[in-house]
LOVONU-24852 format. One record per residue (C-alpha): x, y, z; residue in one letter; chain. Coordinates in steps of 0.001 Angstrom, whole numbers. Layout:
BEGIN
<r <X Y Z> a A>
...
***
This chain:
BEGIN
<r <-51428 -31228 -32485> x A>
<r <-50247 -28534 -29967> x A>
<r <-46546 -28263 -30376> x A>
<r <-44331 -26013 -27555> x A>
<r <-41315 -24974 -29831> x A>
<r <-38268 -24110 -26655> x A>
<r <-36039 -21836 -28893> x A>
<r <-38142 -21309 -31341> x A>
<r <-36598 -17850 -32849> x A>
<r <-33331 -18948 -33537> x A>
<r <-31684 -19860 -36711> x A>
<r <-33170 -23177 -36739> x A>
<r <-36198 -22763 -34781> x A>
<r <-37177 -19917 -36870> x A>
<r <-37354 -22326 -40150> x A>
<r <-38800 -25280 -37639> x A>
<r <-41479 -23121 -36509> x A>
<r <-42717 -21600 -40084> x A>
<r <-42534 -25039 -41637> x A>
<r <-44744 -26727 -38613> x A>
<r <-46991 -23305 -38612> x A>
<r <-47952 -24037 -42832> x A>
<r <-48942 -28241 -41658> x A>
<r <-51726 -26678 -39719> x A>
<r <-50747 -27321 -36020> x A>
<r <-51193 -25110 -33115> x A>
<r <-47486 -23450 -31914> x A>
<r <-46585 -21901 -28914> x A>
<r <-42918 -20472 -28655> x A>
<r <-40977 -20406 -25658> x A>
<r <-37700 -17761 -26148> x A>
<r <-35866 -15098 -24179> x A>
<r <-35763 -12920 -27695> x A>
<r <-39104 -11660 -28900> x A>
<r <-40105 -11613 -32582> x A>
<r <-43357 -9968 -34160> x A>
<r <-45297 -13017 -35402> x A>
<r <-49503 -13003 -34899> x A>
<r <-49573 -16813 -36201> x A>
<r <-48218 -18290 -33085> x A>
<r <-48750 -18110 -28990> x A>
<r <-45588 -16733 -27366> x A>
<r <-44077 -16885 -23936> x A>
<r <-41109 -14962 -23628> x A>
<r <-39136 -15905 -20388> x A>
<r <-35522 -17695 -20032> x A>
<r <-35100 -21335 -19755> x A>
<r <-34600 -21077 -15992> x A>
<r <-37665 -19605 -15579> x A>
<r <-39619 -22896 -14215> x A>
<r <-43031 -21127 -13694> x A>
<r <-42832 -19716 -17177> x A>
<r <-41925 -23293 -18653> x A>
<r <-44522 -24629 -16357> x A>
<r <-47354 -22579 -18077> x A>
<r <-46111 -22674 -21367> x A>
<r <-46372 -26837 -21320> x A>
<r <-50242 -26673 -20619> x A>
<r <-52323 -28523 -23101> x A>
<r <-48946 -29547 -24971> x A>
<r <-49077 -32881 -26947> x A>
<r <-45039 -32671 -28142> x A>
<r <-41851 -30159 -27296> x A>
<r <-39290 -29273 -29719> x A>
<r <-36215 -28920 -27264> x A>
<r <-33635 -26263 -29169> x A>
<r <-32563 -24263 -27095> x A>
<r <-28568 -23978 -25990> x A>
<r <-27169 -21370 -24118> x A>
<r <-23933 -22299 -25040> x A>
<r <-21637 -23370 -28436> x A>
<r <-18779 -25775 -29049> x A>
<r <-16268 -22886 -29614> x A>
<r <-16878 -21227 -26221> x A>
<r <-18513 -24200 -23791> x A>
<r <-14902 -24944 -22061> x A>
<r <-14274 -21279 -21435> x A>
<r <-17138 -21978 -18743> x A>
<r <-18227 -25511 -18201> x A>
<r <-20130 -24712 -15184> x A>
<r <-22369 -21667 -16532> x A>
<r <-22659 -24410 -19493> x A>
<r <-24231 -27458 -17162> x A>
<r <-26278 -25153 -15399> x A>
<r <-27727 -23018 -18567> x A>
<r <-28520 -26987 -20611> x A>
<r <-28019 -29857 -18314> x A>
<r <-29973 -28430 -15286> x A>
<r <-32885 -26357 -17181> x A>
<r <-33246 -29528 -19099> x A>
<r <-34033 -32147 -16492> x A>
<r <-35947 -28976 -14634> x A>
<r <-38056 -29731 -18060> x A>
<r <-38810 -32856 -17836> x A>
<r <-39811 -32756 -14366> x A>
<r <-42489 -30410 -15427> x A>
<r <-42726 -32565 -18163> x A>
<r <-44144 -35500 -15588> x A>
<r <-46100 -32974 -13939> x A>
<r <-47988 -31850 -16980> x A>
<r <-48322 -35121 -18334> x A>
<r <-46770 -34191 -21392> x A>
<r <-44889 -37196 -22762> x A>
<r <-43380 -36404 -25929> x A>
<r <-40262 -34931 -26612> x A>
<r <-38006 -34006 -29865> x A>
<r <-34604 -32685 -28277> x A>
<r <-31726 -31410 -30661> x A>
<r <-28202 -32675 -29324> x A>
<r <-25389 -32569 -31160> x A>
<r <-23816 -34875 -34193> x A>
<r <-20763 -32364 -34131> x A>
<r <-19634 -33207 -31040> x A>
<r <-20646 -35955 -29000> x A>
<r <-18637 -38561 -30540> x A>
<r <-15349 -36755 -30211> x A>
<r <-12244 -38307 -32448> x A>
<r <-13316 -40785 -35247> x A>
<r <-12710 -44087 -34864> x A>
<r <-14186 -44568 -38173> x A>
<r <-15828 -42324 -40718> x A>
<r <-19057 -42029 -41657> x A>
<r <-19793 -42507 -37756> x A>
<r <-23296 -44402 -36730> x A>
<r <-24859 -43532 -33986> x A>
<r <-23553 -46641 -32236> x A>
<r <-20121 -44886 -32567> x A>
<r <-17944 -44056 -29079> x A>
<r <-18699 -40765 -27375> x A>
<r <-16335 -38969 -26062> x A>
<r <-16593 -35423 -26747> x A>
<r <-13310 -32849 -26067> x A>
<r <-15294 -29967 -24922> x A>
<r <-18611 -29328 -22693> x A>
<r <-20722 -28700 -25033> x A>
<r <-20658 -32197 -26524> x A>
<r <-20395 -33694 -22909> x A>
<r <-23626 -31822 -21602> x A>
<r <-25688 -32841 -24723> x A>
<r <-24471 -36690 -24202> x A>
<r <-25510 -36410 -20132> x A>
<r <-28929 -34986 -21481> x A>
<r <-29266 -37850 -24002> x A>
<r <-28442 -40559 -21096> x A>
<r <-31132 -38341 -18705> x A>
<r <-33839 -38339 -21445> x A>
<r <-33176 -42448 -21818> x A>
<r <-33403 -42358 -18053> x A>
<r <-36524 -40527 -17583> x A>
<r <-37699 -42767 -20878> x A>
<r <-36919 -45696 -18861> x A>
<r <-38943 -44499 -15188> x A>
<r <-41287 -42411 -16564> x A>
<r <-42676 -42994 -19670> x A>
<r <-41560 -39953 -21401> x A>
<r <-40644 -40933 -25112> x A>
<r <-37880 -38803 -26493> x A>
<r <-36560 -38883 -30426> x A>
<r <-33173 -37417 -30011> x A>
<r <-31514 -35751 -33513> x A>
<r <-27668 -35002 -33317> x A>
<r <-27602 -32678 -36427> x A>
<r <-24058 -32396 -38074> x A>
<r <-23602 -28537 -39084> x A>
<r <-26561 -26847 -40327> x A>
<r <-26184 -23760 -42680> x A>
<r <-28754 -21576 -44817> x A>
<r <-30689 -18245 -45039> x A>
<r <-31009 -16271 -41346> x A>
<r <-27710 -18190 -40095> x A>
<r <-26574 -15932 -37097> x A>
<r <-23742 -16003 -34493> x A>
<r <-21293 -15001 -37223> x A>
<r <-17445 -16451 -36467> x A>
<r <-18982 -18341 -33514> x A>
<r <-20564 -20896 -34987> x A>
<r <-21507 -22131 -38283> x A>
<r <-18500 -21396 -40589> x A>
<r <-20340 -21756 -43983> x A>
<r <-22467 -18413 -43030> x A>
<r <-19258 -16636 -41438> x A>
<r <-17357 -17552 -44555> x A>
<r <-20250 -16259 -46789> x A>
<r <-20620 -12962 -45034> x A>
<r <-16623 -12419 -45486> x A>
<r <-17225 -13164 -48663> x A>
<r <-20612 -10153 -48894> x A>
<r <-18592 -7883 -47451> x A>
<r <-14938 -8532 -48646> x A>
<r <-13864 -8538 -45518> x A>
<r <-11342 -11459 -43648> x A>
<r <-11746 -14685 -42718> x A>
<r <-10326 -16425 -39992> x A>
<r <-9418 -20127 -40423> x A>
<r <-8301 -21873 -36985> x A>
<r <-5904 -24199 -38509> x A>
<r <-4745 -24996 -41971> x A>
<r <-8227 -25816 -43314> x A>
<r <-8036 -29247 -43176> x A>
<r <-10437 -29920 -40644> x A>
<r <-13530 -31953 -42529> x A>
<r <-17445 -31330 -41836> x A>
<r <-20958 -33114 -42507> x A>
<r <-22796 -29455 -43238> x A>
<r <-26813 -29936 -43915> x A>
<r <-29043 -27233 -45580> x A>
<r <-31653 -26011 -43078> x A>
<r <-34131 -27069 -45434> x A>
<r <-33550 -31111 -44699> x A>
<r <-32463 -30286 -41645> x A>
<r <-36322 -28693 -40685> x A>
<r <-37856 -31999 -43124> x A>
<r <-35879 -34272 -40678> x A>
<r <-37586 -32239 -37635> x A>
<r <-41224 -32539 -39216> x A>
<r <-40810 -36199 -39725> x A>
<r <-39478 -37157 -36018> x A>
<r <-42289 -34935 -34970> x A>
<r <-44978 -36547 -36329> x A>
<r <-43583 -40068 -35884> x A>
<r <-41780 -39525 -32891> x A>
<r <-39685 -42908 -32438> x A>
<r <-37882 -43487 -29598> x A>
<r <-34107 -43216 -30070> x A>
<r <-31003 -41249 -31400> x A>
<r <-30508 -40583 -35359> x A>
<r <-27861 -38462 -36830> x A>
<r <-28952 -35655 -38951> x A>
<r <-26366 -34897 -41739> x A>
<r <-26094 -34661 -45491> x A>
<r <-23289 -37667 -45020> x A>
<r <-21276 -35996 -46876> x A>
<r <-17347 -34167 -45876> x A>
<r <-15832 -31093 -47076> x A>
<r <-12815 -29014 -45971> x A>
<r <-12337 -25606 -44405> x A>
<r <-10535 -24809 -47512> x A>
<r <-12876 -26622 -50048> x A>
<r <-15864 -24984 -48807> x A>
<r <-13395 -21247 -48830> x A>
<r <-12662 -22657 -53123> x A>
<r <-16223 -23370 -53673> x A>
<r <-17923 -20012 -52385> x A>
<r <-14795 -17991 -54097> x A>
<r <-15656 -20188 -57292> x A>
<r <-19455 -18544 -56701> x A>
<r <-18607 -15532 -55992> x A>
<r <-15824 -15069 -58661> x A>
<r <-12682 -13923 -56852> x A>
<r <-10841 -14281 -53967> x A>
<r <-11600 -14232 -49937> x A>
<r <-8781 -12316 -47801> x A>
<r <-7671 -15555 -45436> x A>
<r <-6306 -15544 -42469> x A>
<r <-4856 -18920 -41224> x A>
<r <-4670 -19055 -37136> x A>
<r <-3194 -21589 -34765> x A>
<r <-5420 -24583 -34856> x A>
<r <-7871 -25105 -31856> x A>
<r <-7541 -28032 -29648> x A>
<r <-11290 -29137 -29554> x A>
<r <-11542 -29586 -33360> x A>
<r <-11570 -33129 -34467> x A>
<r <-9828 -33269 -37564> x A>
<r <-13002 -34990 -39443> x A>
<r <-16746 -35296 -39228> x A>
<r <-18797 -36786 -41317> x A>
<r <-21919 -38559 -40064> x A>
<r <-23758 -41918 -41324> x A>
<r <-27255 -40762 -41413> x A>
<r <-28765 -44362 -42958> x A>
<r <-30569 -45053 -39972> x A>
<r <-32887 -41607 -40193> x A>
<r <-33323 -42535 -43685> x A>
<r <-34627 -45405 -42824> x A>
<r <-37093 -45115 -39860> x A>
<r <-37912 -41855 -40531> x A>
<r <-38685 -41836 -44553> x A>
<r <-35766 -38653 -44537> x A>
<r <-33501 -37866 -47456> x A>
<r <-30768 -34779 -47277> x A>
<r <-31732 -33380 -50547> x A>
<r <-29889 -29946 -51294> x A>
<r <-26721 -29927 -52734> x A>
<r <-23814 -28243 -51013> x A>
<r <-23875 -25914 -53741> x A>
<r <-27457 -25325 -54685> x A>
<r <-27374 -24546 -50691> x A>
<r <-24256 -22409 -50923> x A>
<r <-25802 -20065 -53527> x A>
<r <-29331 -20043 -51965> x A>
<r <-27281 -18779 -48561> x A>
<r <-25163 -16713 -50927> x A>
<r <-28269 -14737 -52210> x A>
<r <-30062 -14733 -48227> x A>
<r <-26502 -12729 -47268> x A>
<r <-26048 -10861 -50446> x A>
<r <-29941 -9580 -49850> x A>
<r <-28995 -8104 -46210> x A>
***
């Protein structure tokens, strides 16, 4: 199997593409950033580049979609620069997509977002959508194209809406991902912001089963939308206890004004991957907090 991996040095797509490298298949990464790697092909261009994209889909049986060029935390400062970046590059895609002939695609949305305010908790995927900033809203109008171009063309997409992924080369500190900015506070003893009182409850998944999840939709690659997620929900301020309870003394805190596009709780239902995809979460937030703890306390 030729797989094109579309963000493929990232946090994510760094694990993704070592785990899919040791199964034996053929990967070509398509990134802006460069890394030194002689076990893959590489193209490095930016996801507007559609002649780039163009060449780096020939003789592709499957794309891994990961690449954002925005997060939650900063998408509303500039919605615009945020639909062109995703939601435009990514139906540019999948026309090349029907030009090439490729027809399968794995595309990483977002469980964090796209369903906005619980209605219910665990959510399904079947859950209302409606996401309070534009990063949720652009990865919900590029699930409803990929059904669309499912629908008239043919091309089969498995869509994963992880909840918050954390582990070992976690970057994008105090952007995004708050168990790796609260471990590195912790490494380095210095503060912590906390927007909010540290309330605010999250689904976090160890890379790990969050890569296992990506292998299996992959090589099965059903058609539809399945929530990615440990199903389990911890606090700001639990998560703060437990890595202080590791670490054996106290983080310096700072409590800020909460932020209006956090929903106070998010904890997926992930029963449906489980199911049609033979998946099971199986790290432990803390086995996963002191394997992270040891990745930060190495750097």
């Amino acid at each position: 199997m030729n797989v094109l991996i579309l963000g493929g040095t990232g946090f994510l797509g760094s694990h993704v593409t070592d785990a899919i490298v040791a199964k034996g298949y053929n990967v070509r990464i398509f990134d802006k950033s460069v890394v030194e790697r002689d076990d893959v092909e590489f193209i490095n261009a930016d996801f507007s580049d559609r002649m780039a994209l163009s060449e780096a889909l020939i003789g592709i049986d499957v794309v891994i979609h990961m690449i954002s060029t925005s997060v939650p935390s900063t998408s509303n400062h500039d919605p615009i620069s945020d639909i062109n970046g995703n939601l435009v590059n990514t139906i540019n895609l999948l026309e090349l997509m029907r030009q090439a002939d490729v027809s399968n695609l794995v595309y990483f949305s977002s469980g964090g977002t796209v369903y906005g305010v619980p209605d219910y908790s665990p959510m399904d995927e079947s859950h209302k959508k409606n996401p309070i900033c534009s990063y949720g809203i652009v990865k919900l109008a590029i699930e409803k194209y990929l059904y669309m171009y499912h629908s008239l063309y043919g091309i089969s997409s498995t869509i994963l809406r992880p909840s918050n992924p954390y582990g070992p080369g976690q970057k994008r500190m105090g952007v995004q991902g708050f168990i790796g900015t609260c471990l590195k506070a912790a490494v380095n003893n210095s503060k912590l912001t906390v927007w909010g009182d540290g309330s605010v409850i999250r689904d976090y998944i160890y890379v790990s089963d969050m890569v296992s999840a990506t292998i299996k939709a992959m090589e099965l690659l059903p058609q539809g939308i399945f929530n990615i997620s440990s199903g389990e929900g911890y606090s700001i301020n639990e998560i703060i206890l437990a890595v202080e309870t590791l670490i054996q003394r106290k983080i310096n805190v700072e409590y800020q004004q909460h932020r209006s596009f956090d929903v106070p709780e998010m904890i997926l239902d992930n029963s449906k991957a489980i199911k049609i995809l033979d998946w099971n979460p199986l790290v432990s937030l803390e086995i996963g907090l002191a394997q992270s703890l040891n990745f930060f306390e190495d750097q």
